[in-house]
Each structure stands twice: as C-alpha cells, then as structure tokens.
N, C-alpha and C positions, 0 to 999 in steps of 0.2 A: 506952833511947833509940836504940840502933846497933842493935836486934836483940838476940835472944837467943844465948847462948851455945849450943854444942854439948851437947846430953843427954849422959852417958857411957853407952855402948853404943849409941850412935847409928849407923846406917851410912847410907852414901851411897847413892842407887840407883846401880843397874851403870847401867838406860835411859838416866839422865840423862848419865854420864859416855862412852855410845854415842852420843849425838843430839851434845853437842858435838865431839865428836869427828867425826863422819861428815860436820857443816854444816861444818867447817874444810877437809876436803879433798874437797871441792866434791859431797860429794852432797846438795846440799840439801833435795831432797823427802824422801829419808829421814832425815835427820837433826830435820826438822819435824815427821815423822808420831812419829820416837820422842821427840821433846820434850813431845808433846803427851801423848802417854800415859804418861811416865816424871813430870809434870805434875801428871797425875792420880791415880798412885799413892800421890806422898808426901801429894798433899793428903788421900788415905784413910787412909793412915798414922799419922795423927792423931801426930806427932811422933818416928815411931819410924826414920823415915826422912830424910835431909837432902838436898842437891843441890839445892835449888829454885833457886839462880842457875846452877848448870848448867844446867838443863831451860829456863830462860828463854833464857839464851845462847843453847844449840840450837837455840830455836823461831826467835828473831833473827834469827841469822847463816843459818838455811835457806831462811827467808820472803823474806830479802834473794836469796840464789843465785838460790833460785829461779826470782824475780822478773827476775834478768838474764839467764837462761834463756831463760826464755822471751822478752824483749822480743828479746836473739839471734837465735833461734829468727825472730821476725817482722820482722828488717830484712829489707829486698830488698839490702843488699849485703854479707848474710852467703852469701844464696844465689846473688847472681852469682861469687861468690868458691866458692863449692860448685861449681856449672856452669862454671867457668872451667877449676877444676885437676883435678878429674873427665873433665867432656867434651872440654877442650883448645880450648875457643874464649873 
C-alpha cells in the first residue's frame, strides 16, 4: 500500500544522490540532466537499484532553478541593474 520496502542488497544510485544535490545548490540544468538519466538507470535496473525519489526531487528542484533562471536572465531589470553597476550609469 506505501510502497515496497528496500531489497537487502539494494544500493542507491550515486546519479540520483548527485542531481539532488547539484539542484539544491543552484545548478539546476545539471542537476536536471543528472535526474534524468540517474531516472533511467534505476528504471533498467529492474529493482536492483533505489533512489527513485531522489532522482525525482533532482529533476524538480532543477526544472524549477532553472526556470527562474532563465525568466532572470529575460527581465530588463536584471539587465539595467547589469548596465548600471558594470558601466556606472
């Protein structure tokens, strides 16, 4: 009903425990590309692997960065603040 328990001899992927970690201190395009394919390992893995709410989280929390990334990236007053303390006007 909750999920299965842990297989014994089960391991974590390392990817998945890299992508959450990488999306928490803000690199979120990598921490997305390694959720994704850290994702698709355990899903190969056919049980032999765990992590799959890591890799989810990772995918999460990167796609959100991301996402405020770039809309950053595309205000006009991230770049008058850029041209402000840069060029001095």
């Amino acid at each position: 009903m909750y999920g299965q328990a842990p297989v014994a001899g089960q391991s974590t992927n390392g990817l998945a425990i890299a992508a959450l970690v990488t999306s928490l201190v803000c690199c979120g395009p990598i921490g997305l590309v390694l959720g994704l394919v850290s994702l698709n390992q355990i899903n190969a893995s056919q049980g032999r692997q765990g992590g799959k709410g890591m890799a989810i989280a990772g995918i999460a929390i990167g796609a959100v960065t991301t996402l405020f990334g770039v809309f950053l990236l595309l205000s006009p007053d991230f770049w008058y603040g850029f041209n402000e303390a840069y060029y001095g006007y």
